[in-house]
N, C-alpha and C positions, 0 to 999 in steps of 0.2 A: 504494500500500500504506500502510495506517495502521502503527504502529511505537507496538506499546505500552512509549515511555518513563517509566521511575517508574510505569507503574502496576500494582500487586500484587496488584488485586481481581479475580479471577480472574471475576464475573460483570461488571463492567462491561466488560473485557476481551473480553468473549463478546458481549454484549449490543449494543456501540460497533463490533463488527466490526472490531476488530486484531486483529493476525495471529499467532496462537497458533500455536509448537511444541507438538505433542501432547505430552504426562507422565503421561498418564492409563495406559499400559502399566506404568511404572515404579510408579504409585500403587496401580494393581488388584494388583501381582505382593506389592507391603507388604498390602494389604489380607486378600488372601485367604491369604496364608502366614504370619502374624502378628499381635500384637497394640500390643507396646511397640518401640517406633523412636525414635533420632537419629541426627540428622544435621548435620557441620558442614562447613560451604564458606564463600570468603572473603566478602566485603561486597557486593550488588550483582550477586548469582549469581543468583537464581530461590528462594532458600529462604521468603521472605513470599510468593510467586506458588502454591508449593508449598501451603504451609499454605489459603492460601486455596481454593485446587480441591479438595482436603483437606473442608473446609468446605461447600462448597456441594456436596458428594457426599453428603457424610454431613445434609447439611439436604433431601437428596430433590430437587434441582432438575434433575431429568433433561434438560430440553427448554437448556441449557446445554451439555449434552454432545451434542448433532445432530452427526453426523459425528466423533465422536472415539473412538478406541478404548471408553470406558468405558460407552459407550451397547452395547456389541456382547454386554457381560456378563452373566450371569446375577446378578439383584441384584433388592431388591424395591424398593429406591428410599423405603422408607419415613423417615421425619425421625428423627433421634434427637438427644438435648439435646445441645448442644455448650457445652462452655466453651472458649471462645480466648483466649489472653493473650500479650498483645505487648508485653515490657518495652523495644521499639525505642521508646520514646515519651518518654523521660522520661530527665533530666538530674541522675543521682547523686552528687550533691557533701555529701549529708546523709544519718546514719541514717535520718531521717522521711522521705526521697524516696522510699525503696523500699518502706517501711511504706504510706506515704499509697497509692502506684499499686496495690497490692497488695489494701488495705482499699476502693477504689474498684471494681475488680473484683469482690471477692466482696459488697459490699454489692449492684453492679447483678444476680449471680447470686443472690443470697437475696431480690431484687424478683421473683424469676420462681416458686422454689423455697421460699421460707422462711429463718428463722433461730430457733433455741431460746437462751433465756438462758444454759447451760452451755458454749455454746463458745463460747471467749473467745479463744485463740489463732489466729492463721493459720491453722497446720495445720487444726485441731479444725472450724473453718468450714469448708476446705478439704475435708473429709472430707465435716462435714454435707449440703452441698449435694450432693457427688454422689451419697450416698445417697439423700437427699430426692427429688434430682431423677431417678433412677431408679424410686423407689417412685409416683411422683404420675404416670409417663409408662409404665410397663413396658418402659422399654427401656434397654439399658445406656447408659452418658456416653462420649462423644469429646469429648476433652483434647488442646487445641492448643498449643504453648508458642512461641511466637515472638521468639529473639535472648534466650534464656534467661540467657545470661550480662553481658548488657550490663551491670548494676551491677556485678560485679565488675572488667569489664574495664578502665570508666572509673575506680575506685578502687585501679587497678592505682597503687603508689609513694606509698600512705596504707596502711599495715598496719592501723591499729584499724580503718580505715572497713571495709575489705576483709575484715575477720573477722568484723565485725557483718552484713555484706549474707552472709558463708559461713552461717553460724549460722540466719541470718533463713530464706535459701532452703533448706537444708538439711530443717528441717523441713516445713517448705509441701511439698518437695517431694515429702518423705517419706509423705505424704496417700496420694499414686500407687501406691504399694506395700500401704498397710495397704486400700486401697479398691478393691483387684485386681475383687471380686466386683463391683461395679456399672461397670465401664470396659468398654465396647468396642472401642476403640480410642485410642494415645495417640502424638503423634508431637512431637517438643522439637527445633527448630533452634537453631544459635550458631555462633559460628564457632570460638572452641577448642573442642576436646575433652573430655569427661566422664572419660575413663580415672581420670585421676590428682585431678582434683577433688573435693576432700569431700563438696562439697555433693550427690553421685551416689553417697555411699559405702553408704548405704541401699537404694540405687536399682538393682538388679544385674540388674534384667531386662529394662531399655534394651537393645536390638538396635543396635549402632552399626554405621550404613549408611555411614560414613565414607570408609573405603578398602575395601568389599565390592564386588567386581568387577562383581558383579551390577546396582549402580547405581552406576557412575561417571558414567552420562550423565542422572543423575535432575534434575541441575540444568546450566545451562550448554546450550551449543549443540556439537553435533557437524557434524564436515565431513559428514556424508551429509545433516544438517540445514539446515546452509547452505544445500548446492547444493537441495534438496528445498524447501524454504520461502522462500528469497529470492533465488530467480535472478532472476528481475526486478528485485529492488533492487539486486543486484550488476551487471545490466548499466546499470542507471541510473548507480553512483557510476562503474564505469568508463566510458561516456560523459561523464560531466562534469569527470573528469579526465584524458584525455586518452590513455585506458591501454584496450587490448583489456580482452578478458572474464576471460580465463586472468593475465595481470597482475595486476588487481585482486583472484584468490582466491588468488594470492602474497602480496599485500601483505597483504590481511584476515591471511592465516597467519602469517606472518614478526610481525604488528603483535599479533593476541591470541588466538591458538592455544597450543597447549603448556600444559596445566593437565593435569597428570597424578593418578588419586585412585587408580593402581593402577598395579602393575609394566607391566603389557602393555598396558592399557588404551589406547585411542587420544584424542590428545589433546584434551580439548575446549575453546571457545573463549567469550571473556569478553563473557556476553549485552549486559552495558550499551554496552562502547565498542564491539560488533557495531552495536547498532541504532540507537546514537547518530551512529556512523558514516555506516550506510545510509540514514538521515532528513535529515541534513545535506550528503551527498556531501561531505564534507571529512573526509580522515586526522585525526584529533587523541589524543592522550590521555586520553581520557573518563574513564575507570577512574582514574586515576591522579590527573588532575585533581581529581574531588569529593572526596578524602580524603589526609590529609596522615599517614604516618606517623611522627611524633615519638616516640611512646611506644616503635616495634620502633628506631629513632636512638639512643633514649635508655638501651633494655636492652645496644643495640652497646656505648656508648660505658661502661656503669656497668660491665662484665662484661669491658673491654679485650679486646671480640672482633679477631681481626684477619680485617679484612675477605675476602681471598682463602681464607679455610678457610670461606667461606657455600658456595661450592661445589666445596669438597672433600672436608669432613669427612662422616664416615657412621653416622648414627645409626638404632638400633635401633629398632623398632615402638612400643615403649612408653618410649621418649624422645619419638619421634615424636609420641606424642598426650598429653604431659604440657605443660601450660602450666604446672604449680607446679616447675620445675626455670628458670625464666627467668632466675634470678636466676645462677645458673651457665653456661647456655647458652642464647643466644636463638635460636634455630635453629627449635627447635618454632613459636614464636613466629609466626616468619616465615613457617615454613612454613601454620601454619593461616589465617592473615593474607592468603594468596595471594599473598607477594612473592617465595616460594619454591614449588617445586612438585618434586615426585616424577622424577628421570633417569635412573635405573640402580636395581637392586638385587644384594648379593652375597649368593647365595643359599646358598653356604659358609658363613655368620656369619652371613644373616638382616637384611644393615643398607642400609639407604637410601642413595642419594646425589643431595643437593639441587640444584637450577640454578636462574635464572630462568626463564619459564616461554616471554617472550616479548621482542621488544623494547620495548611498551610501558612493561614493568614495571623492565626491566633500564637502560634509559635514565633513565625517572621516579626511580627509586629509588638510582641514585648521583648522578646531579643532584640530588637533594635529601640525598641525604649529604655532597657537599663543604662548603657551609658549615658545617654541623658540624667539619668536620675541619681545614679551614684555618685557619693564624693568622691572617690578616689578613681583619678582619670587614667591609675596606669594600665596596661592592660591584665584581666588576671591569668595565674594561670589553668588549666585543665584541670588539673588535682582542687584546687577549690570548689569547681561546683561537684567533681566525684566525690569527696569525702562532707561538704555541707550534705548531699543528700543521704551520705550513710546516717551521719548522726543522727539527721531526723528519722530516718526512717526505723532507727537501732533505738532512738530514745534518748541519745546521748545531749540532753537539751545544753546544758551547761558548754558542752562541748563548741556545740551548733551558735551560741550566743556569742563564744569567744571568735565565730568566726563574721559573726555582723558584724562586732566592734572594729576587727580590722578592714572590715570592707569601709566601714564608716572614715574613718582613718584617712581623714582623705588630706590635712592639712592646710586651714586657710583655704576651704572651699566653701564658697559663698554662694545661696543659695534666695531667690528674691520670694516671696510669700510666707503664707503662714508656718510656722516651723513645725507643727502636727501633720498637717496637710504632705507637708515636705517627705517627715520622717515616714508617712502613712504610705505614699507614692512609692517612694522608695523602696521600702521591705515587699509590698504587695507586687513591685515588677520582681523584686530578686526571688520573693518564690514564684509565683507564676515563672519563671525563667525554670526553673528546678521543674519544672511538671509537677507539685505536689495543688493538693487541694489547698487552696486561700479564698479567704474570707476578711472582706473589711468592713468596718463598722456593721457589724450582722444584728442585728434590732433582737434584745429579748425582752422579757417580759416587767422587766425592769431596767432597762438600759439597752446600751449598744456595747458590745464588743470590740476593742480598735483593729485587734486580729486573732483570727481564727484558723489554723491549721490544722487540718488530720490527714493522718495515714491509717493503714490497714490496723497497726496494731495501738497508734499515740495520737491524742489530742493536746495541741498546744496553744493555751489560750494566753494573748500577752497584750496587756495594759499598758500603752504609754504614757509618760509626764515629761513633762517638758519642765525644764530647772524645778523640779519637784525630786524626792528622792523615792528609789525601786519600791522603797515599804507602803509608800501612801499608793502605789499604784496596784499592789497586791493586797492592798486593804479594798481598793474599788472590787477587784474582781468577789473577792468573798461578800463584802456588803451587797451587790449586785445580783449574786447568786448566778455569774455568768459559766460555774461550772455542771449544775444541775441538770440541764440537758441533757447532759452525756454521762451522767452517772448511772450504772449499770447497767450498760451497754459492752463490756467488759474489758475495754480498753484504759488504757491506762492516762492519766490526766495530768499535764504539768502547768501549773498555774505559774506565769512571767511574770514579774513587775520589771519595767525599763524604764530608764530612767535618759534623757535627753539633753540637751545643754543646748540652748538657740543661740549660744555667743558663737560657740565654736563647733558648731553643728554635728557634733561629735556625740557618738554613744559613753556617757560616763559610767553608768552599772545598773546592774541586774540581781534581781533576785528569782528564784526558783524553788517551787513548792509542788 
């Protein structure tokens, strides 16, 4: 089987003989029920694959679709103008980036269509041609927008920059709406959301396919996909690891299944580290590997999110698809990012509840939270996280405590928010990192817990204070009665007091009971 990796051209794709999941069902149902659509999913989903079958539909290329649903249609197949634009290409560190990409586009469309000396602006061109180009063809324009938001996203943490590219696309985009009469169809992917963004605030007849039930599985792979399109490569990579048939569509699941774009919807599964997977016969983190999130690190860390309300907290539909709220809450963020995905809804109150989606993403993405979080910036080494996990897992609590302090031990490491918050952050990535079960602040019936760890055989419940000392913190958990839960359940119990220091951000002592 060929495994078309990176490539998005949906005719060479066809042409080269890789192996295409059909979309063309999800495309004809936008086509013939609709005019204006977006759509956003994370990075490395299908959304440039999209646009491109998009494209060579609407260019008349029938003999592309032999065998796929959209050959089955009633359609005439005739070519109509397209303008496609893919601001995935270009590196916005300058107002002139997104000018110049912009002026480069419609000068190649006013080579095919024309241009009049009265328009001068963006928009004004933007308009002219697709009138032009309607009048000179008799057939209405399909408008492609590909990764529509990428200058703002990169000029996320630069305000002037990020109001100049709002401004810029705002009107360009505004084109779409005043030129309704010559468009036949027009479809704009990204991966935030349009809701709450200005530069859409014109723009009100965007169909957003986002979280419409109807196409959850318009991008991405579904389990009946899987099994339907790559059971020969799934018996290949289990072959060459050493794992039945039924094994390996566990691991595929458990590794990058779980993307949810709807309450009930079933989950579907992250095309790139699928077929990067099934090409190499080797597990990896694909997905996770190509792109590094600093920027959703860096909204945690400005916003003193604490990291165990990522998948607690529940936010509303239109929080959900606001990215201008980031600065308050990164959640949305996350979520449209794919580091978060959809796990519950309460249908009482109408609100979400976040998770990761899978283990690729839940492992990648507090592994690359902990240095963020740690005072000590050296690197560690290997034997630290093997023998932290023995301890815990042997019971060795004192043991396991002497080895926080030295992670703490960071020296004149300076840390801006609250210093609870700080400490809570901190310990909750470094076990989450270890695979062990953590719990923070966990609500009992008299208080909150600050953290909660079990294994198979130990429960370790530990109390922070901050410039307080270990006994007053081991007096909360007894007064609190925060070991009661777990009392003869037949595991063994070690009640923490920790004690904190907000001068010197440093672990000063402990006690153990």
């Amino acid at each position: 089987m060929k495994y078309p990796i990176g490539i998005q051209n949906f005719e060479k794709l066809r042409r080269d003989g890789y192996v295409y999941v059909d979309k063309t069902p999800q495309m004809w149902k936008m086509i013939s029920e609709g005019s204006y659509y977006f759509l956003s999913r994370p990075r490395r989903f299908g959304k440039s694959l999209m646009v491109s079958t998009l494209e060579a539909f609407f260019s008349g290329k029938r003999e592309l679709f032999k065998g796929l649903y959209a050959d089955t249609v009633e359609w005439g197949w005739q070519p109509y103008p397209i303008l496609h634009l893919d601001l995935n290409v270009e590196k916005y560190t300058t107002p002139e980036a997104l000018d110049n990409i912009l002026d480069n586009y419609l000068s190649q469309w006013e080579s095919l269509y024309g241009r009049v000396d009265y328009e001068k602006s963006l928009g004004a061109r933007f308009m002219g041609i697709m009138r032009r180009a309607y009048e000179q063809t008799g057939r209405e324009v399909v408008v492609l927008v590909d990764e529509y938001d990428k200058p703002m996203l990169q000029a996320i943490g630069n305000e002037t920059l990020q109001a100049e590219y709002r401004s810029t696309l705002k009107a360009f985009y505004g084109a779409l709406k005043s030129g309704d009469r010559y468009i036949k169809f027009a479809f704009l992917t990204g991966v935030t959301k349009f809701g709450k963004v200005s530069v859409f605030s014109d723009l009100n007849n965007l169909i957003d396919l986002s979280l419409d039930h109807r196409y959850t599985d318009i991008c991405g792979i579904s389990e009946a996909e899987l099994h339907a399109c790559f059971d020969e490569g799934v018996g290949n990579l289990a072959k060459a690891n050493g794992m039945t048939k039924e094994e390996c569509y566990e691991r595929l699941r458990r590794d990058f299944d779980g993307y949810h774009f709807d309450v009930d919807a079933p989950g579907m599964y992250n095309p790139f580290s699928v077929l990067n997977t099934l090409s190499s016969c080797r597990f990896r983190d694909y997905w996770f590997e190509t792109g590094t999130p600093t920027l959703l690190v860096y909204q945690l860390q400005k916003t003193n999110y604490p990291l165990e309300m990522m998948t607690r907290e529940e936010l509303f539909e239109d929080t959900l698809n606001s990215i201008e709220i980031m600065d308050e809450n990164p959640l949305p963020l996350l979520f449209q990012s794919g580091y978060l995905t959809i796990k519950g809804y309460n249908q009482r109150f109408g609100t979400y509840l976040l998770g990761f989606p899978n283990r690729e993403v839940e492992e990648g993405f507090v592994k690359y939270l902990v240095p963020f979080y740690s005072p000590n910036k050296v690197e560690k080494p290997q034997s630290f996280i093997v023998n932290f996990v023995r301890d815990v897992e042997k019971g060795n609590a004192d043991s396991f405590m002497q080895r926080v302090q030295r992670f703490f031990d960071g020296g004149g490491y300076q840390v801006a928010g609250k210093a609870e918050l700080y400490f809570q952050n901190t310990l909750w990535a470094l076990f989450k990192l270890l695979g062990l079960y953590v719990d923070v602040e966990r609500h009992t019936t008299d208080g909150r817990m600050d953290i909660l760890v079990q294994t198979k055989d130990y429960v370790y419940i530990l109390e922070l204070k901050i410039d307080q000392t270990a006994e007053a913190a081991l007096q909360q958990i007894e007064e609190k009665k925060y070991a009661k839960p777990f009392e003869g359940d037949g595991r063994t119990i070690y009640k923490i007091g920790v004690s904190f220091s907000s001068e010197t951000r440093r672990l000063m002592e402990w006690k153990v009971v």
